[in-house]
C-alpha positions as a Python dict, from the first residue, in 0.01 Angstrom:
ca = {
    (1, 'X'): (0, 0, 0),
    (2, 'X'): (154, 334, -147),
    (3, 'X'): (137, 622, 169),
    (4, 'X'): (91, 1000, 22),
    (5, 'X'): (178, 1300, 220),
    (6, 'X'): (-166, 1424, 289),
    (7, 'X'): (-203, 1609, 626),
    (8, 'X'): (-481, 1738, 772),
    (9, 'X'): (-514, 2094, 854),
    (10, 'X'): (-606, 2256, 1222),
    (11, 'X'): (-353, 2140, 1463),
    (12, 'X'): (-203, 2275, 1775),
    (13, 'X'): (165, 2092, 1823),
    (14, 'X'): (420, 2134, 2078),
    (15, 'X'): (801, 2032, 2040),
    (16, 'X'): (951, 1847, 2329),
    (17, 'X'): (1261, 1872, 2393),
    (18, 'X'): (1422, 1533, 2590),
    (19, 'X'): (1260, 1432, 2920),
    (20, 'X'): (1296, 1751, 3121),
    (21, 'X'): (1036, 1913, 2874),
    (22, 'X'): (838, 1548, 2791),
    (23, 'X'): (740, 1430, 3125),
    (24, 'X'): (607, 1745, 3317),
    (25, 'X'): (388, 1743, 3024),
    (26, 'X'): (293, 1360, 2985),
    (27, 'X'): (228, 1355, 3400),
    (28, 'X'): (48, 1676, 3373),
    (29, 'X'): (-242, 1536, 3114),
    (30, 'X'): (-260, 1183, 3346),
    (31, 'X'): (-325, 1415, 3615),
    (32, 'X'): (-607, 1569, 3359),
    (33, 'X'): (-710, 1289, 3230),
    (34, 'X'): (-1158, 1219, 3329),
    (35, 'X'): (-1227, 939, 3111),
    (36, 'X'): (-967, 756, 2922),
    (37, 'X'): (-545, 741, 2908),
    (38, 'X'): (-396, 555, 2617),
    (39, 'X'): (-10, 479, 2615),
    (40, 'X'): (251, 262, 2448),
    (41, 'X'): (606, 270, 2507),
    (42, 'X'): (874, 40, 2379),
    (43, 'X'): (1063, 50, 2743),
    (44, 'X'): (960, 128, 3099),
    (45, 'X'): (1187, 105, 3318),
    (46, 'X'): (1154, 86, 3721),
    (47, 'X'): (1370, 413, 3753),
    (48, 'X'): (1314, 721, 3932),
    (49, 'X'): (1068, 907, 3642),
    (50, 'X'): (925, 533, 3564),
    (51, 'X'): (757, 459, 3907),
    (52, 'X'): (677, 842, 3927),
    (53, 'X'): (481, 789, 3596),
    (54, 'X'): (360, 434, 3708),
    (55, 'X'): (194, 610, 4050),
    (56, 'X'): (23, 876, 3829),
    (57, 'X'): (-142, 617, 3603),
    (58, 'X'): (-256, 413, 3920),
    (59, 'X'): (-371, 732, 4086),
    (60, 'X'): (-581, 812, 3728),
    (61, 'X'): (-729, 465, 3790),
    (62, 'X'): (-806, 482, 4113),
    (63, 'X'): (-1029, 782, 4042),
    (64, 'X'): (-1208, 584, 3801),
    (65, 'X'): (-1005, 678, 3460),
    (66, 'X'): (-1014, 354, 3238),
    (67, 'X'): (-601, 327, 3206),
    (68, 'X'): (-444, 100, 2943),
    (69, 'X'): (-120, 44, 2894),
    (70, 'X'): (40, -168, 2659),
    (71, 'X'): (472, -234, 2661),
    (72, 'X'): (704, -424, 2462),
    (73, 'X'): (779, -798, 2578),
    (74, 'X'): (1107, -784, 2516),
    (75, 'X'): (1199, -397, 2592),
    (76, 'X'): (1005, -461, 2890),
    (77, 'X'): (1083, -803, 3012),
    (78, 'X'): (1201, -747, 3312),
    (79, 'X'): (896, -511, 3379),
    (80, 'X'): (888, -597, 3818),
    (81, 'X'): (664, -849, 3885),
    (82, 'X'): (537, -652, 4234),
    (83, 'X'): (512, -331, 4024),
    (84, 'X'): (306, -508, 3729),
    (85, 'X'): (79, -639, 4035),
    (86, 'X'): (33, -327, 4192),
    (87, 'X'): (-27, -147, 3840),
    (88, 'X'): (-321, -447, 3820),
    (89, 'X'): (-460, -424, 4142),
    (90, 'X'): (-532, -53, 4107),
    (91, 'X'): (-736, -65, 3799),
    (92, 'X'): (-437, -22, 3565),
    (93, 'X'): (-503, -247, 3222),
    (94, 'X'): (-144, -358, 3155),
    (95, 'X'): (-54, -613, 2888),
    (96, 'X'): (263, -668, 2728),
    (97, 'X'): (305, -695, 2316),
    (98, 'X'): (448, -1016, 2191),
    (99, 'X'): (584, -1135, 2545),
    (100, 'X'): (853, -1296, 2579),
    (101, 'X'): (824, -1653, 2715),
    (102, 'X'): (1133, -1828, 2528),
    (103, 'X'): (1425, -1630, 2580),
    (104, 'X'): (1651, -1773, 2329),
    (105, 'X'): (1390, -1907, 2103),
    (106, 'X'): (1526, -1891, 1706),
    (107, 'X'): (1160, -1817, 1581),
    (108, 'X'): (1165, -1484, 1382),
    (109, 'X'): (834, -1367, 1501),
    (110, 'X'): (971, -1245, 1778),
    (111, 'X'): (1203, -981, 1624),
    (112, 'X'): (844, -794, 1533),
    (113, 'X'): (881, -548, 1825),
    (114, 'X'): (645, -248, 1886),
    (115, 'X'): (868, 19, 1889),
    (116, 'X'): (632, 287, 1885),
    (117, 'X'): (615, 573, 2171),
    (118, 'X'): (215, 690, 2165),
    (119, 'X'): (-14, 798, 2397),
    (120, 'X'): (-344, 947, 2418),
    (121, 'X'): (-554, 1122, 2671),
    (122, 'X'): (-968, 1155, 2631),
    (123, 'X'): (-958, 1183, 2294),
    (124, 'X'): (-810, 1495, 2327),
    (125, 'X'): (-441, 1539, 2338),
    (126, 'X'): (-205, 1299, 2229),
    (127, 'X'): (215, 1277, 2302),
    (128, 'X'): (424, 1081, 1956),
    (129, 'X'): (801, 1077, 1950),
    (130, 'X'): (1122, 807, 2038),
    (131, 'X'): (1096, 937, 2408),
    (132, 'X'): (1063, 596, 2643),
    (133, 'X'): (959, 581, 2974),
    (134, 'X'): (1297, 593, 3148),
    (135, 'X'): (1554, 839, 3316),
    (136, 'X'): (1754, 1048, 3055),
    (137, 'X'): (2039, 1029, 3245),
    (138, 'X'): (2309, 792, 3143),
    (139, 'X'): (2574, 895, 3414),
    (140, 'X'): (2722, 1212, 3560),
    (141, 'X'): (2949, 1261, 3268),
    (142, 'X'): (2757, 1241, 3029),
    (143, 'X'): (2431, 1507, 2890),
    (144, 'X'): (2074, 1375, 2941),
    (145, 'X'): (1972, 1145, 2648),
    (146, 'X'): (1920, 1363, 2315),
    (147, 'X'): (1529, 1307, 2181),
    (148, 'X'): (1232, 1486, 2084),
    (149, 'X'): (844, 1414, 2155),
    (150, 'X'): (514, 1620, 2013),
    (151, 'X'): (243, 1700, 2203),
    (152, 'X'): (-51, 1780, 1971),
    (153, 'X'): (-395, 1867, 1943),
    (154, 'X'): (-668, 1843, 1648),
    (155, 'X'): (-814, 1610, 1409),
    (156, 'X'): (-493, 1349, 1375),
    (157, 'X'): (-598, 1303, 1757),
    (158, 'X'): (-870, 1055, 1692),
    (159, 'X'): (-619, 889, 1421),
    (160, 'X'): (-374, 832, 1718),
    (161, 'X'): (-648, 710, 1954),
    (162, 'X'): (-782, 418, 1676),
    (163, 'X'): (-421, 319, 1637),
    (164, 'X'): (-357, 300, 2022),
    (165, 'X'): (-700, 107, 2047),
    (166, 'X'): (-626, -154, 1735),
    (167, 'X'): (-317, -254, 1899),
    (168, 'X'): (-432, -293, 2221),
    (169, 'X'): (-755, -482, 2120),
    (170, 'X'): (-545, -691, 1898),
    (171, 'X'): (-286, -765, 2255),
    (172, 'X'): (-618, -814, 2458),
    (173, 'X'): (-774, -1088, 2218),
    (174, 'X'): (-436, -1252, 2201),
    (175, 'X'): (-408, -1283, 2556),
    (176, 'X'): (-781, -1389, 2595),
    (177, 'X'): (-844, -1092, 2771),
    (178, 'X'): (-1179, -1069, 2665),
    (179, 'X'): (-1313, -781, 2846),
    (180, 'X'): (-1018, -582, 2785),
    (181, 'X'): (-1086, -621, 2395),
    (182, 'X'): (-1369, -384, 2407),
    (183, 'X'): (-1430, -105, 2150),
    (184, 'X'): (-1528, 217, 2311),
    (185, 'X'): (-1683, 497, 2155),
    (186, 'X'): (-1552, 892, 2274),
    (187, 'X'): (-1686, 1169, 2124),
    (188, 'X'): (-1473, 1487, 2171),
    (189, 'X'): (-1529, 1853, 2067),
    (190, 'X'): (-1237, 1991, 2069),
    (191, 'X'): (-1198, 2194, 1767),
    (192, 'X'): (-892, 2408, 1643),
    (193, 'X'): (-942, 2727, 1297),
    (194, 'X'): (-579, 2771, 1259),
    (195, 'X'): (-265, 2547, 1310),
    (196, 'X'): (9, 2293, 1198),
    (197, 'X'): (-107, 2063, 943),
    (198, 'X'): (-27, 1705, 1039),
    (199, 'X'): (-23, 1348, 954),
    (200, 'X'): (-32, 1031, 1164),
    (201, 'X'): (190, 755, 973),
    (202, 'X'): (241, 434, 1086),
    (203, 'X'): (496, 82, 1026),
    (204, 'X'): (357, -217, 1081),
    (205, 'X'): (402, -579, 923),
    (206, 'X'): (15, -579, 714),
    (207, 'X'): (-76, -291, 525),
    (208, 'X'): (162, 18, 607),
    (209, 'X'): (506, -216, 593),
    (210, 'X'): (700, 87, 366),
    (211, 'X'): (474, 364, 494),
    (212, 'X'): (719, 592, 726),
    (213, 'X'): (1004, 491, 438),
    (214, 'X'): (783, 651, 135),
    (215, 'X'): (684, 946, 380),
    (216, 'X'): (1051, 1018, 413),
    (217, 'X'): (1177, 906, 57),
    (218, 'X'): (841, 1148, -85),
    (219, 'X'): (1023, 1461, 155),
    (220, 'X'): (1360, 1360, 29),
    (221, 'X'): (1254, 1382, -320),
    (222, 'X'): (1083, 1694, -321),
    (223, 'X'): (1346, 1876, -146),
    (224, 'X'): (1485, 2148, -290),
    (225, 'X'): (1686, 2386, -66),
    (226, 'X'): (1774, 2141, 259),
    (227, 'X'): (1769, 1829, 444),
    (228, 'X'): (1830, 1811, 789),
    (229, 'X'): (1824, 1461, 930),
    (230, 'X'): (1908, 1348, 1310),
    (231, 'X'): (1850, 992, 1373),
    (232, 'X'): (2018, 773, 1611),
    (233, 'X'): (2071, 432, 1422),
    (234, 'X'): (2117, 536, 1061),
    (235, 'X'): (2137, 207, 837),
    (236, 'X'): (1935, 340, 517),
    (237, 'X'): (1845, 79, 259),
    (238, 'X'): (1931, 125, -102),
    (239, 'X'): (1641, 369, -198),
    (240, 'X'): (1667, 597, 92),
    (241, 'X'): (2081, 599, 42),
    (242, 'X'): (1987, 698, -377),
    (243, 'X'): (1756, 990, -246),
    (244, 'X'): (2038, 1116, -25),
    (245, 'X'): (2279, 1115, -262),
    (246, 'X'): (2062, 1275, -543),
    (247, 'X'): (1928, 1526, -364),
    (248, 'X'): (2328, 1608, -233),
    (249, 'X'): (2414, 1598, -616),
    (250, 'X'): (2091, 1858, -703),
    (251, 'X'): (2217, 2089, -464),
    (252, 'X'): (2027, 2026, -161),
    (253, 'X'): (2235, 2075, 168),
    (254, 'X'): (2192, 1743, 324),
    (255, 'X'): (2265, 1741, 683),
    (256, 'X'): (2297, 1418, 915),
    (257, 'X'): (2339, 1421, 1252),
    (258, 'X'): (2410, 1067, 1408),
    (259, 'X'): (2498, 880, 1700),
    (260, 'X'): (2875, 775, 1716),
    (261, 'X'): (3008, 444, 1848),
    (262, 'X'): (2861, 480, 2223),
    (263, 'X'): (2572, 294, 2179),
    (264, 'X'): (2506, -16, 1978),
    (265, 'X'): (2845, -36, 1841),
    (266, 'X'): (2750, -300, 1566),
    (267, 'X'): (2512, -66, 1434),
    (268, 'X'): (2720, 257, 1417),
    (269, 'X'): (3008, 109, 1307),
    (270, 'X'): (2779, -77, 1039),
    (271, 'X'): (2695, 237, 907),
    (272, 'X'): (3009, 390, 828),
    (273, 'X'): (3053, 172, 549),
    (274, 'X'): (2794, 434, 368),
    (275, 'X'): (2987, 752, 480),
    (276, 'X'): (3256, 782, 162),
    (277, 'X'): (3003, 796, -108),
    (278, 'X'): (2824, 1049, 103),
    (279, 'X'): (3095, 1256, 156),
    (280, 'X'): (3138, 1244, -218),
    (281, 'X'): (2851, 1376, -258),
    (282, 'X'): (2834, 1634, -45),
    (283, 'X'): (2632, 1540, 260),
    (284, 'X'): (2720, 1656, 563),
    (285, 'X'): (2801, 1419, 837),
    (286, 'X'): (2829, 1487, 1199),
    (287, 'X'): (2858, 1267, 1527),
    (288, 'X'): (2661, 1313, 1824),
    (289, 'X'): (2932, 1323, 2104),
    (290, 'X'): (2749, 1438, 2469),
    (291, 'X'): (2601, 1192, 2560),
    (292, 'X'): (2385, 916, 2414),
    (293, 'X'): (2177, 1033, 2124),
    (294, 'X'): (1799, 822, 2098),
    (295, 'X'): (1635, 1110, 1837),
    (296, 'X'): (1419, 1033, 1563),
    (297, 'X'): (1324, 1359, 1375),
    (298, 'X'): (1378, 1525, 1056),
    (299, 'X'): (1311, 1892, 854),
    (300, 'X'): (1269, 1937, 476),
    (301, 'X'): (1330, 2289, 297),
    (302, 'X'): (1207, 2480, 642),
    (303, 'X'): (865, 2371, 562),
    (304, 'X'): (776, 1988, 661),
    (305, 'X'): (912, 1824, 979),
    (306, 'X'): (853, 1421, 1105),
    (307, 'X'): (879, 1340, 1513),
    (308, 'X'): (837, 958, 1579),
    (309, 'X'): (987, 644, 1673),
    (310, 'X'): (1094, 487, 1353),
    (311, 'X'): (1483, 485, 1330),
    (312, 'X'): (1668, 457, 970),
    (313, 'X'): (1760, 116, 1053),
    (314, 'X'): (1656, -249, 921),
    (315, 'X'): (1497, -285, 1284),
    (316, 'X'): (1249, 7, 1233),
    (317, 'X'): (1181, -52, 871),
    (318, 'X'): (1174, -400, 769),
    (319, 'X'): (1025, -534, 1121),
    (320, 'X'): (868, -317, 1432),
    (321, 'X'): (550, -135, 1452),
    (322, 'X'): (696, 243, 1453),
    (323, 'X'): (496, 561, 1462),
    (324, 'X'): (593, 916, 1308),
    (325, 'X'): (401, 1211, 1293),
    (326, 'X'): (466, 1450, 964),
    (327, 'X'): (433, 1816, 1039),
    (328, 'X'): (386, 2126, 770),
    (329, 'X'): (457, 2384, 948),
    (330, 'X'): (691, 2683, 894),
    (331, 'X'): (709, 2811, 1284),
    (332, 'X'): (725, 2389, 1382),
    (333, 'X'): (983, 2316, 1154),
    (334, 'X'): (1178, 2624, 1191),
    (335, 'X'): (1217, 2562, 1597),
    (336, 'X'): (1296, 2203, 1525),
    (337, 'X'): (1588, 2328, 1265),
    (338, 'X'): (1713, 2545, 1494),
    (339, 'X'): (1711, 2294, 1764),
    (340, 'X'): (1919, 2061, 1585),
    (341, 'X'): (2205, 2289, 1477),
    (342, 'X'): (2244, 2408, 1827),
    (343, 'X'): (2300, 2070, 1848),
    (344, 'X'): (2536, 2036, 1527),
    (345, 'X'): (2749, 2309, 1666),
    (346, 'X'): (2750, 2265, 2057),
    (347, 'X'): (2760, 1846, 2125),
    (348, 'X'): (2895, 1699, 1779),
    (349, 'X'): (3212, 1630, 1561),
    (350, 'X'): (3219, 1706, 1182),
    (351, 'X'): (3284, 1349, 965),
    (352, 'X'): (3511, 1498, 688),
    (353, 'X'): (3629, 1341, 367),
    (354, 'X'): (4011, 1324, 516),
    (355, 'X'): (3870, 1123, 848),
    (356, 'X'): (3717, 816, 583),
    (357, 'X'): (4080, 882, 372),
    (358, 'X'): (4283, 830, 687),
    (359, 'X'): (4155, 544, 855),
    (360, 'X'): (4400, 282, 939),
    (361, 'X'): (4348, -54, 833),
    (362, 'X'): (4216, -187, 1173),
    (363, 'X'): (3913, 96, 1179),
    (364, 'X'): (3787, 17, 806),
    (365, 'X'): (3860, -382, 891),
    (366, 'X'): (3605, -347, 1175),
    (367, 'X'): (3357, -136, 1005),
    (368, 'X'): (3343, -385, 704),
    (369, 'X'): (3325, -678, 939),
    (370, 'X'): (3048, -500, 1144),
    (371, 'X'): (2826, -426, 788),
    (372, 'X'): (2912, -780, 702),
    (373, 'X'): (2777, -915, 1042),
    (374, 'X'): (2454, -706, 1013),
    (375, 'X'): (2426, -810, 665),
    (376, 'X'): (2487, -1187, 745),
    (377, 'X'): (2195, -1139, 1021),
    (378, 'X'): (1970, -976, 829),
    (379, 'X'): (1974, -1246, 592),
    (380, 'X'): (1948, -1527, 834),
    (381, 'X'): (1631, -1390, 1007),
    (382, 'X'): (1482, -1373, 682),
    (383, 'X'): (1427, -1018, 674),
    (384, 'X'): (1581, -784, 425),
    (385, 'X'): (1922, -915, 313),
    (386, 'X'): (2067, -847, 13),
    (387, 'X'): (1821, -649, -119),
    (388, 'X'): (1804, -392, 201),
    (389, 'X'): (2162, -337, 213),
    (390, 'X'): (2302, -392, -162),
}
């Protein structure tokens, strides 16, 4: 199924910037909440902002809020068992997607993750963005963890609300949780004259498998002055790699800020196999070095910007359920821009054509044998191969 750029008109959105700006806002709408809180989150962890979120949700229960909550089985295995009773016993619906029973199991399934960071409060507000429910500090030397969430308001609302509720009625049935499988009806009101326009675009493994990739490859395409593009695991497949490099060879200023080696080292180094011919091109290239980077986001020309989940990775396109929002906006996309070259300048380190030229024989041995090993695993899951990363 082909996804077209087609956002709706009338929204009110709000850029987040990392935790400190995310969860005074999240926690203030549970604490608004009357009828109904929606949320999804890849991880939760048991931390210091986790069981201050986990108390507000119980507290929304107990005051007769219907609260469901639905977490990753494998980002959230080892949810605590007394806090996943206590959630329960306070009215909190909590199920967890795809959970993980067989550790070690070899069945592919289970690399289908639901990656997606969404939640949803009477109908009326909703939060989308890579922001988990977890600390963003990493350790006293290091910055909080770089992301981005949107809180928005308007008609892509009730979009985020039926994807929230298909996923959780899906869970529900497949846990025979019958009761929990209910559809419920909420009419809202809420109505906005001016605004963002915005679109609600979604990954998952039936109809919308290439949805955030054509979203992005349809901005890439059409870009005609800049490209700025921060993502934290950047593994592009062939078409999104072509766009970059065409739209570098057109003139566009393409811009990439990425994660270095801190995190995930099979990943990063992975993708520095792609950095000389993009160099060559002209795209600029610069690692994240403050801290540990977990942002998903994205402006085109000024004019459009995407928030959301979905890295640039085979894990977020070929496999998990992921969930971006695409902004058109001017004032959205221009505080978003700005945000990431403060960024660019303050906490990163230029990749230049002489850094690719001098690396010694044990760098580029590693980097090939990472690519190789991600290419090797990739084709042994059954998922991409060859034709992802030729």
């Amino acid at each position: 199924m082909m996804i077209k750029l087609q956002p709706k008109p009338h929204h009110q959105v709000t850029l987040l910037r990392n935790g400190a700006e995310f969860f005074p806002a999240l926690l203030a709408q549970i604490a608004l909440a009357k009828v109904e809180i929606q949320l999804e989150t890849y991880l939760f962890e048991p931390d210091e902002i986790g069981l201050v979120v986990a108390e507000a949700l119980m507290a929304a229960a107990r005051r007769g809020v219907r609260v469901s909550v639905l977490v990753d089985g494998f980002g959230a295995r080892d949810f605590p068992r007394l806090l996943r009773y206590q959630m329960r016993q306070t009215g909190v619906r909590l199920l967890f997607f795809r959970p993980e029973i067989q550790r070690f199991s070899l069945n592919r399934s289970r690399l289908r993750r639901m990656h997606r960071k969404l939640s949803c409060f009477d109908g009326e507000v909703a939060f989308v963005g890579g922001i988990n429910i977890l600390s963003d500090f990493d350790g006293p030397e290091l910055a909080p963890r770089y992301d981005y969430a949107v809180q928005v308001q308007g008609p892509i609302v009730a979009d985020i609300r039926e994807v929230l509720s298909h996923e959780w009625r899906h869970s529900a049935w497949a846990q025979l949780k019958k009761a929990w499988a209910r559809r419920y009806v909420l009419n809202t009101s809420t109505q906005y004259i001016d605004g963002a326009e915005a679109q609600l675009i979604i990954r998952d493994n039936t109809r919308n498998r290439g949805a955030i990739e054509q979203a992005y490859l349809q901005l890439i395409e059409q870009a005609k002055s800049e490209i700025v593009i921060a993502n934290a695991y950047f593994l592009p497949g062939y078409q999104l790699r072509n766009a970059l490099l065409k739209a570098a060879r057109r003139g566009v200023a393409v811009v990439l800020l990425l994660q270095d080696e801190r995190d995930h080292a099979l990943l990063q180094y992975a993708s520095w196999a792609f950095y000389r011919p993009l160099l060559k091109a002209g795209v600029e290239i610069y690692q994240y070095r403050a801290g540990f980077m977990h942002a998903k986001v994205a402006v085109f020309d000024g004019q459009w910007a995407t928030v959301g989940s979905s890295n640039i990775d085979p894990f977020s396109l070929l496999l998990a359920r992921e969930a971006n929002v695409f902004i058109r906006d001017e004032r959205f996309a221009t505080q978003l821009r700005a945000d990431l070259h403060h960024h660019l300048r303050a906490d990163a380190r230029a990749v230049l054509p002489e850094h690719v030229q001098q690396a010694n024989w044990g760098l580029r041995a590693l980097v090939w044998s990472c690519f190789a090993l991600v290419r090797l695993l990739m084709g042994l899951s059954g998922y991409g191969g060859k034709k992802y990363l030729e």
